[in-house]
C-alpha positions as semicolon CSV with decimal commas, in nm:
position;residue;x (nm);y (nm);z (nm)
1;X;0,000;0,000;0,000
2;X;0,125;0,336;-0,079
3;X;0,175;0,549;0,228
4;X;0,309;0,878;0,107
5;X;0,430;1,064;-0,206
6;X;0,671;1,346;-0,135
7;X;0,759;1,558;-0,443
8;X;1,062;1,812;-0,474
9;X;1,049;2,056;-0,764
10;X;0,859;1,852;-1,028
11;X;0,691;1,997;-1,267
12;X;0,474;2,242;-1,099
13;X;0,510;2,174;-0,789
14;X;0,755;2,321;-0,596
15;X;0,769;2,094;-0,238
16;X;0,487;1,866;-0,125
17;X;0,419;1,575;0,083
18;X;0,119;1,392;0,065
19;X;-0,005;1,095;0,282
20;X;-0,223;0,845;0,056
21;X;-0,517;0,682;0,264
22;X;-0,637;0,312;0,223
23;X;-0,938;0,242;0,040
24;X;-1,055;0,475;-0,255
25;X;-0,882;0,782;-0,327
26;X;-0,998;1,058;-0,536
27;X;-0,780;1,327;-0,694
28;X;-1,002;1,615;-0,881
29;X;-0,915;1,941;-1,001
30;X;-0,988;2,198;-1,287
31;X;-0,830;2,134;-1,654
32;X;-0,464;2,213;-1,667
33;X;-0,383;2,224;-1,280
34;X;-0,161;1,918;-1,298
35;X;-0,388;1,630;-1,184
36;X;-0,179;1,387;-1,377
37;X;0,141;1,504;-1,233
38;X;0,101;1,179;-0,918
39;X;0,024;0,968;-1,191
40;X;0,367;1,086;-1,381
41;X;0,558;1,053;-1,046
42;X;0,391;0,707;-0,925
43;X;0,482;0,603;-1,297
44;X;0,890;0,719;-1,265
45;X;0,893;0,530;-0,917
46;X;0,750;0,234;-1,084
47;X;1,048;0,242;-1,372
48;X;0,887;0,428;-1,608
49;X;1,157;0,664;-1,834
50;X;1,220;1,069;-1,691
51;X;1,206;1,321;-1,912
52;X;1,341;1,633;-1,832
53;X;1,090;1,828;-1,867
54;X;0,932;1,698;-1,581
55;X;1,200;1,927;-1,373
56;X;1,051;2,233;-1,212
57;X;1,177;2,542;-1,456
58;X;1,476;2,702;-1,242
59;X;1,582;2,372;-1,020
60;X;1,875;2,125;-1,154
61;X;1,710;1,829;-1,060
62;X;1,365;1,691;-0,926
63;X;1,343;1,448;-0,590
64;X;1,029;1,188;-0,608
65;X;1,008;0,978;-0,270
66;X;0,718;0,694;-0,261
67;X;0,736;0,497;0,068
68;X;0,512;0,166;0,054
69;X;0,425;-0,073;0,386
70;X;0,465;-0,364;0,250
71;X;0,364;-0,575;0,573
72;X;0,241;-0,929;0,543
73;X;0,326;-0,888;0,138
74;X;0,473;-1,177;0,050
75;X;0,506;-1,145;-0,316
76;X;0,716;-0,803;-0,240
77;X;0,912;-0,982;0,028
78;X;1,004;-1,282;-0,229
79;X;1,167;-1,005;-0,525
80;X;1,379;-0,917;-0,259
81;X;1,503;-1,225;-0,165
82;X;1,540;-1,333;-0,524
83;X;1,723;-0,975;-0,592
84;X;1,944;-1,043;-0,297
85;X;1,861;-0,718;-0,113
86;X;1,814;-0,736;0,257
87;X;1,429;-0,609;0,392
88;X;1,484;-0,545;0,731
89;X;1,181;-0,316;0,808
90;X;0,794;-0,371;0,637
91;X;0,809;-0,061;0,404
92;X;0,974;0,040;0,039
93;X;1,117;0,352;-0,007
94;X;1,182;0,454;-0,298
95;X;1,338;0,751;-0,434
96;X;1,396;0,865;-0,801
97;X;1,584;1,232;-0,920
98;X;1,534;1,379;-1,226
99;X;1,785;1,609;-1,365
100;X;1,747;1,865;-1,603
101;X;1,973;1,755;-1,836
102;X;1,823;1,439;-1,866
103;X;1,975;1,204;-1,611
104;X;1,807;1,036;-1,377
105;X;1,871;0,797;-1,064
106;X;1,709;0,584;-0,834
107;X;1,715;0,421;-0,485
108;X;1,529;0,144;-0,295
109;X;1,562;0,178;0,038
110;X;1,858;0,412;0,044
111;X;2,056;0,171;-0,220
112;X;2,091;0,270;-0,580
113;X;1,875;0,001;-0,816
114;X;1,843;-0,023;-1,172
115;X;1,563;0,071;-1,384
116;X;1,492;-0,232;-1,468
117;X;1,488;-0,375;-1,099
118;X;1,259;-0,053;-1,015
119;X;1,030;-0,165;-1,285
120;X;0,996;-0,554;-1,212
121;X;0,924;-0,430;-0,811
122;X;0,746;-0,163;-0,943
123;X;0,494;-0,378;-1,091
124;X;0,415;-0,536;-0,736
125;X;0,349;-0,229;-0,596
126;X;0,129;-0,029;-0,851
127;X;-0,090;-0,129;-1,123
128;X;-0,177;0,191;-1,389
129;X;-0,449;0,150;-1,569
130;X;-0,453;0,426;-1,862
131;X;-0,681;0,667;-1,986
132;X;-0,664;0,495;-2,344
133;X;-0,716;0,138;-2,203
134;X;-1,062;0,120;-2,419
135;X;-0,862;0,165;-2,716
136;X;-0,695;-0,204;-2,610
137;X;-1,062;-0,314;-2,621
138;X;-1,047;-0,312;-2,963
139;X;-0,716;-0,559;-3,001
140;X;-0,829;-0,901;-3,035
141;X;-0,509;-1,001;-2,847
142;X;-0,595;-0,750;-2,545
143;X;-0,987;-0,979;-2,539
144;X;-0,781;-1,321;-2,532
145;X;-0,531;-1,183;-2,284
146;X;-0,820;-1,055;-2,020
147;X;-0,996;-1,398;-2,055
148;X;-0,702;-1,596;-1,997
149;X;-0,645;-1,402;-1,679
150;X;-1,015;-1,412;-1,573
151;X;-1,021;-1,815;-1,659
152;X;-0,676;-1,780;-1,441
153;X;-0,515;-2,001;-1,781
154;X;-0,184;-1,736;-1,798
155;X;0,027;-1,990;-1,710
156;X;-0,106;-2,242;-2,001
157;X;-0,142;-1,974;-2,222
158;X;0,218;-1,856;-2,157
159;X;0,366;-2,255;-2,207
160;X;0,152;-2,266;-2,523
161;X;0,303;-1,944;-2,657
162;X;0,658;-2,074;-2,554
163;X;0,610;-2,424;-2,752
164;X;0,497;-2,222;-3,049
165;X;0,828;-2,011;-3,043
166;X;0,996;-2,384;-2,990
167;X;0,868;-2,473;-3,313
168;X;0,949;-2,164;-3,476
169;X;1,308;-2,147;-3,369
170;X;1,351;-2,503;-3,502
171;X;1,202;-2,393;-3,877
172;X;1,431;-2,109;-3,870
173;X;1,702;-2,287;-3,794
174;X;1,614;-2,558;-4,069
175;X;1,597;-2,304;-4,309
176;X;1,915;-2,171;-4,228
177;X;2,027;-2,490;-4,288
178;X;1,870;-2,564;-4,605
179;X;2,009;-2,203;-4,728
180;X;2,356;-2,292;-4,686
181;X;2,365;-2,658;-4,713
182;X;2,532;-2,640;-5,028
183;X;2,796;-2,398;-4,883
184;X;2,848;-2,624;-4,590
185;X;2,903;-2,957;-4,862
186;X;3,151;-2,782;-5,037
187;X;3,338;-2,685;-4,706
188;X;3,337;-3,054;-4,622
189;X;3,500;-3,155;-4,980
190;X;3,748;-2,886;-4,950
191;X;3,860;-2,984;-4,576
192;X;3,837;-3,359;-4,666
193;X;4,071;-3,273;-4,962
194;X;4,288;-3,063;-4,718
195;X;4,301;-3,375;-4,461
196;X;4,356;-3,599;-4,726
197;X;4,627;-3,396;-4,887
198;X;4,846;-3,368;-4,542
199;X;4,737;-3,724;-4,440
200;X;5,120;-3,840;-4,511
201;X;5,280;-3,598;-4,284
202;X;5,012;-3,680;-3,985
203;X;5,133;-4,023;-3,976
204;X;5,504;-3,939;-3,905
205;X;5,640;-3,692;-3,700
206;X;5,809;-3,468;-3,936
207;X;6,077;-3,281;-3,754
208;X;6,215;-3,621;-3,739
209;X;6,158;-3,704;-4,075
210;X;6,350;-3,385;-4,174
211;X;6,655;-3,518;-3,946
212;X;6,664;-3,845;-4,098
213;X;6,650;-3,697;-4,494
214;X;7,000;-3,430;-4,378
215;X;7,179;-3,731;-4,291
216;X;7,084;-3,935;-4,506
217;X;7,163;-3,734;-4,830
218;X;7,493;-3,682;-4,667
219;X;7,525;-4,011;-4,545
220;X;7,863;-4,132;-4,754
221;X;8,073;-3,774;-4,683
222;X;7,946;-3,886;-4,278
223;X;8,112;-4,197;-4,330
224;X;8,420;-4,104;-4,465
225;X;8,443;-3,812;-4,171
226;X;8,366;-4,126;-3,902
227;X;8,657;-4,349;-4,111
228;X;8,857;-4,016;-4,041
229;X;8,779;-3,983;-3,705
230;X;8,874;-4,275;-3,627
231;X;9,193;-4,309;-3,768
232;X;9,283;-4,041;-3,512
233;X;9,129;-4,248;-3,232
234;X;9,303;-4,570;-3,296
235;X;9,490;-4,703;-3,612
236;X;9,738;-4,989;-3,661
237;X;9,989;-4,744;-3,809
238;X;10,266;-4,537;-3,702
239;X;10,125;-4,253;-3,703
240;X;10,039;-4,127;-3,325
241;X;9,690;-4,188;-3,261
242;X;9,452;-4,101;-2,897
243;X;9,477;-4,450;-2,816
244;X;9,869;-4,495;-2,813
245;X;9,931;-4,143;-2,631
246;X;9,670;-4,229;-2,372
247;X;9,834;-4,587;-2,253
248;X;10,137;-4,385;-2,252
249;X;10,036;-4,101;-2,012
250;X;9,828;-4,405;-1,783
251;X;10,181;-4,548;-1,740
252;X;10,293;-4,273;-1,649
253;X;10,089;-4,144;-1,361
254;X;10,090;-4,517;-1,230
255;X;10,441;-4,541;-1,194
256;X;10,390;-4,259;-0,943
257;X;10,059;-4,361;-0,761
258;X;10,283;-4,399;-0,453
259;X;10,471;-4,113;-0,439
260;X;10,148;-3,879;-0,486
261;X;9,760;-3,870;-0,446
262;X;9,763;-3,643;-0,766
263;X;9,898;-3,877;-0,979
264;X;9,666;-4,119;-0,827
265;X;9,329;-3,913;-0,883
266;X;9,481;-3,842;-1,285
267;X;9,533;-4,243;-1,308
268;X;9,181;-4,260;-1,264
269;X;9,048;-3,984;-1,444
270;X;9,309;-4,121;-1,765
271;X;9,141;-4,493;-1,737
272;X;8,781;-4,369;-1,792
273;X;8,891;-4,125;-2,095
274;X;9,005;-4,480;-2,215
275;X;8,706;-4,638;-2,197
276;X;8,507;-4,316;-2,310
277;X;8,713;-4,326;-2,566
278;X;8,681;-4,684;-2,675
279;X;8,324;-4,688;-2,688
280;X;8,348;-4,356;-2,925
281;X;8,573;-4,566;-3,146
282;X;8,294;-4,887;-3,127
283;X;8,047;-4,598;-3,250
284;X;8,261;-4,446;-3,552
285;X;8,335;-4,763;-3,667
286;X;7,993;-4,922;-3,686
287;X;7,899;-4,593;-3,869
288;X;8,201;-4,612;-4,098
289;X;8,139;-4,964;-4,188
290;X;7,748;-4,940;-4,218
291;X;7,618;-5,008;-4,551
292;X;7,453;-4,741;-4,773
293;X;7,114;-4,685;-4,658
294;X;6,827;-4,857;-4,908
295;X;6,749;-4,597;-5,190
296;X;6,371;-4,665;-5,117
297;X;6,407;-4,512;-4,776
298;X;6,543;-4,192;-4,919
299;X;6,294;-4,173;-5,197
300;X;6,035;-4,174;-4,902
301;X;6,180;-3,889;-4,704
302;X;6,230;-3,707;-5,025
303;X;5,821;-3,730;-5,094
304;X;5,780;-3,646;-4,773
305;X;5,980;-3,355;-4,758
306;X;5,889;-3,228;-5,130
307;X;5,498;-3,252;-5,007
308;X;5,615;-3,049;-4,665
309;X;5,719;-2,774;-4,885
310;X;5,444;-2,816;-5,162
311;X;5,185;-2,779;-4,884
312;X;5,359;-2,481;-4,686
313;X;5,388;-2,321;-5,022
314;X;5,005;-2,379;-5,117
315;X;4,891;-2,255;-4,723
316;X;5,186;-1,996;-4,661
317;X;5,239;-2,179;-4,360
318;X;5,533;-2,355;-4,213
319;X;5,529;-2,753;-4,226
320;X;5,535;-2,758;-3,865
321;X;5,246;-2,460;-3,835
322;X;5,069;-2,659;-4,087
323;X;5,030;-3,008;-3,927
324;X;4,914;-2,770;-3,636
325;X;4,628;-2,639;-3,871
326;X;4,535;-2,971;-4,001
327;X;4,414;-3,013;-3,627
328;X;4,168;-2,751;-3,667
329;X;4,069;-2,858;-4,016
330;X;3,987;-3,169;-3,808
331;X;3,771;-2,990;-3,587
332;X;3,554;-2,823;-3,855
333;X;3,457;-3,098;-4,039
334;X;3,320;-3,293;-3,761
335;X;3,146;-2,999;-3,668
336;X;2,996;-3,005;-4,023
337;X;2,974;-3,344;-4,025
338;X;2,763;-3,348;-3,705
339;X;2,571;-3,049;-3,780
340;X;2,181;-3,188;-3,879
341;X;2,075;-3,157;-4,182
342;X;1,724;-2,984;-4,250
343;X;1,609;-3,291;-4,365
344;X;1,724;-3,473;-4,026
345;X;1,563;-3,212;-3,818
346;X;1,217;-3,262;-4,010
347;X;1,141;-3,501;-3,709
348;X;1,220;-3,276;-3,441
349;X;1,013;-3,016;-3,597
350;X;0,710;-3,205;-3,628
351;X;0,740;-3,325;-3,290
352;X;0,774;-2,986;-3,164
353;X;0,451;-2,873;-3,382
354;X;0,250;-3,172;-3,239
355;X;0,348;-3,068;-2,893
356;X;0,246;-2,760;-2,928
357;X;-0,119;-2,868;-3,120
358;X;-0,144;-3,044;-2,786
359;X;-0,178;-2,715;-2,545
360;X;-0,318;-2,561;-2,815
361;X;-0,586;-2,784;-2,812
362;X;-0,591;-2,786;-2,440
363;X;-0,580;-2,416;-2,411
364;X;-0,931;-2,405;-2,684
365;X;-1,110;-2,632;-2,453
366;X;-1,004;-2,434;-2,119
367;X;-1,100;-2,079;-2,302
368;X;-1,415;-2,229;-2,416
369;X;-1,524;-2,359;-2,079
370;X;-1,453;-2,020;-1,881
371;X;-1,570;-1,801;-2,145
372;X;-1,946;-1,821;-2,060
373;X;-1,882;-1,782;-1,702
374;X;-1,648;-1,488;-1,778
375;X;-1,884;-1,323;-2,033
376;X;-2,183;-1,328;-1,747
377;X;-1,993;-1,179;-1,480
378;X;-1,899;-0,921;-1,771
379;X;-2,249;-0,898;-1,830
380;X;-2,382;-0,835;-1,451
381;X;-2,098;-0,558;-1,414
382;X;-2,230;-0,383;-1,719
383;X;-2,610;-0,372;-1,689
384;X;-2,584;-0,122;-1,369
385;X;-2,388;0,116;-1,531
386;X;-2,681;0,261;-1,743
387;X;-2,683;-0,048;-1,989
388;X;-2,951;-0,240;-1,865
389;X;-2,995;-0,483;-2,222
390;X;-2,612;-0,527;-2,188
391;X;-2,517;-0,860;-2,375
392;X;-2,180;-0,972;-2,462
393;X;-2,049;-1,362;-2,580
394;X;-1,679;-1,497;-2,687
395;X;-1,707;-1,594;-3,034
396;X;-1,443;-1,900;-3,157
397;X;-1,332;-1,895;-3,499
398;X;-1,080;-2,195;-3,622
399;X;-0,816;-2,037;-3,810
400;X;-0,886;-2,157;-4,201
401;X;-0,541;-2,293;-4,223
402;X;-0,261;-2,441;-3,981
403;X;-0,034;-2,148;-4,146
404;X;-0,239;-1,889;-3,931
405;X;-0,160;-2,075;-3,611
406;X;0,021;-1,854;-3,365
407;X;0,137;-1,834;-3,002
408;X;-0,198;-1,772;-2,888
409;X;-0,380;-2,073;-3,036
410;X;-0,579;-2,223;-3,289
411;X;-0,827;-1,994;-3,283
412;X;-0,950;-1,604;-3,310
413;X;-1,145;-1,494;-3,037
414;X;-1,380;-1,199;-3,064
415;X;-1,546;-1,052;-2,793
416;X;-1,937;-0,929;-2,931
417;X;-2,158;-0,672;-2,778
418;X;-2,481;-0,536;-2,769
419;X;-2,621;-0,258;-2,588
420;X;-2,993;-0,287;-2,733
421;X;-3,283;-0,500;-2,741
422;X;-3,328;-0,678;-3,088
423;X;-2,977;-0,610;-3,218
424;X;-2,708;-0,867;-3,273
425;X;-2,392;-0,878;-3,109
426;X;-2,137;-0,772;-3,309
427;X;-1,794;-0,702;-3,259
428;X;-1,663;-0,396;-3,020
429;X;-1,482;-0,162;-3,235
430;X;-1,830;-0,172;-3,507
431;X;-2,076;-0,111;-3,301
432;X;-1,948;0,059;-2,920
433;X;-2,017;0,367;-2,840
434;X;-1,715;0,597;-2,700
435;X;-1,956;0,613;-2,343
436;X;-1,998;0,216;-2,394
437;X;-1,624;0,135;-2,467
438;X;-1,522;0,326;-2,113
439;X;-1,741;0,120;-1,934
440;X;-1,664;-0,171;-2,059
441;X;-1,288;-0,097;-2,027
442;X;-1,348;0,005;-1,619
443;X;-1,548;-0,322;-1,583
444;X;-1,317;-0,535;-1,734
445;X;-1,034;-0,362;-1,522
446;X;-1,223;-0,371;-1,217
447;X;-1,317;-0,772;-1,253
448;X;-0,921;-0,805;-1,340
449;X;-0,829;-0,637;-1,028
450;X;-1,048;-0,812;-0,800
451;X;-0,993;-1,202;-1,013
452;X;-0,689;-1,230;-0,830
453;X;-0,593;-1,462;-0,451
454;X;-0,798;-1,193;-0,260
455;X;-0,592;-1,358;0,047
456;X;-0,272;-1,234;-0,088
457;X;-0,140;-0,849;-0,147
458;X;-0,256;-0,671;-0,421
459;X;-0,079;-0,357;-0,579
460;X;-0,225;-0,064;-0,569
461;X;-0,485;0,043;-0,856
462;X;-0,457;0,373;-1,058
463;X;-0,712;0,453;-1,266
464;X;-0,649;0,771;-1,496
465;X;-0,956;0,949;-1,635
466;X;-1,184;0,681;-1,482
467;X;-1,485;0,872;-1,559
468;X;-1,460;0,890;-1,975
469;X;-1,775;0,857;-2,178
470;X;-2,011;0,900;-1,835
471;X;-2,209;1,090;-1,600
472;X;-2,552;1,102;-1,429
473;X;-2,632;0,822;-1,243
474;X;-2,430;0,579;-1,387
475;X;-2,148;0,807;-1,277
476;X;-2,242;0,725;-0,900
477;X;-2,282;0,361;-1,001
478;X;-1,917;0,361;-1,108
479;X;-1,810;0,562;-0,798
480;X;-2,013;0,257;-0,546
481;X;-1,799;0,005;-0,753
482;X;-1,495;0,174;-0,710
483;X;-1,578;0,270;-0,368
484;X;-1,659;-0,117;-0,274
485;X;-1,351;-0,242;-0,455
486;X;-1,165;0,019;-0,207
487;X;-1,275;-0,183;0,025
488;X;-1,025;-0,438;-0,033
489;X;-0,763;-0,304;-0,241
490;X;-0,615;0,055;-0,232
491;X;-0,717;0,265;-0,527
492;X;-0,609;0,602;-0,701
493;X;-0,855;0,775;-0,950
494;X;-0,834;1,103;-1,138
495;X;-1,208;1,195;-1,195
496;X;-1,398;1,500;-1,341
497;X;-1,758;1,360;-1,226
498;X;-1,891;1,481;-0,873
499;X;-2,076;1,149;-0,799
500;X;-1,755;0,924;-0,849
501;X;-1,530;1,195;-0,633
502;X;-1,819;1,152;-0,384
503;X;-1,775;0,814;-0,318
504;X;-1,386;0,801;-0,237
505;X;-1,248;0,759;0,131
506;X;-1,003;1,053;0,064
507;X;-1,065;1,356;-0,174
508;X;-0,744;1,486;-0,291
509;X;-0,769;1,850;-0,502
510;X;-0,491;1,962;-0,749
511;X;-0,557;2,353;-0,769
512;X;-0,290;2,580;-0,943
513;X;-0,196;2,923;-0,812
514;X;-0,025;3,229;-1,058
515;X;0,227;3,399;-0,905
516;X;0,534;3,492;-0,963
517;X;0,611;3,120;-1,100
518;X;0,305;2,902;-1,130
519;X;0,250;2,633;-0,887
520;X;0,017;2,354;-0,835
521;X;-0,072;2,245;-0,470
522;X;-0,247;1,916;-0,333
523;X;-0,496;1,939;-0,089
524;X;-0,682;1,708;0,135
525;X;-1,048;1,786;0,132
526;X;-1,297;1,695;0,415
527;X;-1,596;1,869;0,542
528;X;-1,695;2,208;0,404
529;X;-1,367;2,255;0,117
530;X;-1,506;1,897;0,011
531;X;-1,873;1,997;-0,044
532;X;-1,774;2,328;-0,196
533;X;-1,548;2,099;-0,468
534;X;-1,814;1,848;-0,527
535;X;-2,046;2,148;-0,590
536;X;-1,776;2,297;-0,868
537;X;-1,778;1,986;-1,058
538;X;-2,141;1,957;-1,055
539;X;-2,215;2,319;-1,094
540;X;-1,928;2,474;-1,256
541;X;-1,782;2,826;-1,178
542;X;-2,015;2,979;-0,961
543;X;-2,086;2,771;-0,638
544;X;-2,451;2,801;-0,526
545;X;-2,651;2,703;-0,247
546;X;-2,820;2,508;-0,489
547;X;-2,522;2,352;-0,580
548;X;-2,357;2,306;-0,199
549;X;-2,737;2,109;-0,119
550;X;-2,653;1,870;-0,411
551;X;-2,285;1,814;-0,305
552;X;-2,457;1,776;0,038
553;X;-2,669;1,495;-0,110
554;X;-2,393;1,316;-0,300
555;X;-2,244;1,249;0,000
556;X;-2,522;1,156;0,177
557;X;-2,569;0,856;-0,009
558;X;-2,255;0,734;0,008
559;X;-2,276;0,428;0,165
């Protein structure tokens, strides 16, 4: 429930707070002397987008403070658990500052929130109905929305409309297939080609395979270097070889093991060179004596390495680099491989179709068991408000083809009316009066408002221009309804008819002074200032006795 609005130079007004009553309130005031302007500021601390213009001429920025008890709400208390904000005490605050250069910020509770969190909490708190909502009447999807929510169906009606977009999304994404299949088979052939082509130098590793071709082209100058080699190691002539000068320098430093513990540690240094050394000669001369590698085996490492350079020419890539990309090459063509075909997904979309025939289906036959119910209740609101041959009946029409299906069904539903004996029901927007449409656009809102758990907390209504297309009696008729749905659930009207303002539990006037700046000041009216308003809207300028006895009388029968 709204407990107070405070407004800091907003439009025209300069500084106000104003305390909000339970129940039915009533804001009235002449044309032009800023009725709206709570609506506008309930509106920006529900999320709606600020506009600068709504900053008093002169200040830099507006201040809008709406403070909510929110006590025994449950539905409030959950979106702040889910939004991971801490609600220590049972009322909202919120706060939202306008600047004049088109800025604007917000707080809940002291914390800065986002518009977009301010608009999902602001949905639990206030409910604006808008001046134009009899212009909705005249949407077929607006009808089929209200009945759903009066048959209390949303939820089916919401899983029907997401198993339509299912099937959708799947026929879009076959066609997307079928659009580039041919793109995505010649990508397969060209990376199949590419795979194939560098198959050979997968199988081996190639930096090896590079090693082995050096040596091998040079493999008789190697052998004639090892022959060389070891000739210097260790040779039968007399030349001096490694060998020979090594036994001689062992004999040596063993002659004089006993005399020093240098010669000793050399002796032993001197016999492991030997043996180093005679397992380097073992080595030269296997190599030296090898035979000549087979010319098949060289041919091979020449294909090899010819293709390694074909390739890297063909790619401008490195071999190594290359075999690298081959391993991505991989990985796309599985990908393509794997990707389903539109003609593989044909079964998934007809499953998804016949899943969603089946709530469809389900959905028709729920509608078409609440819509009698719903259209009497429609019709029982109506007839007091000065349309006493009131009829009105949901009409079903199968859509001629399954093309036409959408998210909301099978079927177009059309909501008829008639206001007079012996005519048929036709549609809304062909026969409905301007007078008729606002009616049946309160009604509708009213049994809306009141459909829901009346055990659990229910935002508060706003109803702008409630009064459209009425007056008379069936002006106080549609204050009483108000006035009894007040009794349950807080309401917030603007009204320009005497015997609706009549019927509120607080009277709130908007009256605009010129000075040197004009300014627009709220008012709580009780007593005499109410009977003297009440007699301006039903008497106009000049307030008479006459007029004051009426006002008198209007609240008399308030019940």
């Amino acid at each position: 429930m709204l407990v107070s609005l405070t407004l800091h130079q907003f439009a025209l007004i300069a500084q106000h707070e104003l305390n909000i009553a339970g129940g039915f309130n009533v804001i009235t005031g002449e044309t032009g002397a800023g009725k709206s302007l709570l609506l506008d500021a309930l509106s920006l601390c529900a999320g709606e987008r600020a506009d600068s213009a709504m900053v008093r001429h002169g200040a830099a920025h507006a201040d809008i403070y709406a403070q909510f008890d929110v006590e025994n709400n449950a539905v409030v208390a959950d979106w702040f658990a889910k939004n991971d904000r801490p609600l220590e005490e049972p009322e909202v605050l919120i706060r939202r500052q306008l600047s004049n250069t088109g800025r604007s910020k917000a707080w809940l509770n002291g914390t800065p929130v986002s518009l977009a969190e301010l608009k999902s909490l602001g949905s639990l708190l206030v409910n604006i109905h808008s001046q134009h909502a009899q212009q909705a009447l005249l949407k077929p999807q607006f009808v089929v929305q209200w009945l759903d929510e009066m048959a209390q169906i949303s939820p089916l009606a919401a899983q029907t409309a997401s198993s339509y977009q299912q099937y959708q999304q799947l026929k879009r994404q076959a066609d997307d297939i079928a659009s580039r299949e041919s793109q995505r088979q010649d990508r397969i052939q060209l990376l199949q080609s590419q795979l194939a082509d560098i198959a050979p130098l997968l199988a081996v590793d190639y930096t090896d395979v590079e090693a082995e071709h050096e040596e091998l082209s040079n493999i008789e100058a190697l052998m004639t270097e090892a022959s060389h080699g070891l000739h210097l190691l260790d040779n039968d002539t007399d030349e001096p070889d490694v060998m020979t000068l090594l036994g001689q320098a062992i004999k040596l430093c063993d002659h004089q093991i006993g005399v020093s513990q240098t010669f000793e540690q050399a002796s032993e240094q001197l016999h492991l060179a030997q043996q180093q050394i005679t397992e380097v000669t073992a080595l030269l001369s296997d190599y030296a004596e090898q035979q000549l590698p087979d010319p098949e085996r060289l041919q091979t490492l020449d294909s090899l390495i010819s293709l390694g350079h074909r390739l890297s020419r063909k790619h401008n890539l490195p071999a190594g680099a290359l075999i690298n990309e081959a391993q991505s090459w991989q990985a796309q063509l599985e990908q393509l491989e794997n990707e389903p075909s539109s003609d593989a997904m044909a079964s998934q979309i007809e499953q998804a179709w016949q899943d969603y025939l089946a709530l469809a289906t389900q959905l028709n036959k729920a509608r078409s068991k609440a819509a009698p119910v719903v259209s009497k209740q429609l019709i029982k609101q109506l007839q007091p408000l000065a349309l006493p041959n009131a009829r009105c009946e949901f009409v079903f029409t199968k859509k001629a083809d399954p093309s036409q299906y959408n998210a909301q069904g099978c079927f177009d539903i059309d909501l008829l009316f008639s206001a007079n004996v012996g005519m048929p029901m036709q549609p809304l927007h062909k026969i409905a009066s301007g007078g008729e449409l606002s009616r049946m656009a309160l009604v509708m809102q009213v049994m809306q408002a009141t459909n829901a758990d009346n055990n659990a907390a229910k935002p508060m209504l706003v109803f702008d221009e409630v009064d459209v297309g009425i007056s008379g009696g069936t002006a106080q008729v549609v204050g009483e309804l108000l006035r009894a749905l007040g009794q349950t659930q807080q309401l917030l009207a603007i009204t320009h008819q005497a015997q609706v303002a009549a019927q509120a539990h607080q009277h709130i006037l908007v009256q605009k002074h010129h000075q040197e700046q004009t300014e627009s000041e709220l008012l709580i009216l009780t007593d005499s200032a109410q009977v003297d308003e009440l007699a301006r809207m039903s008497g106009g300028v000049t307030i008479t006795d006459v007029t004051r006895d009426h006002a008198r009388s209007l609240l008399t029968d308030v019940k």
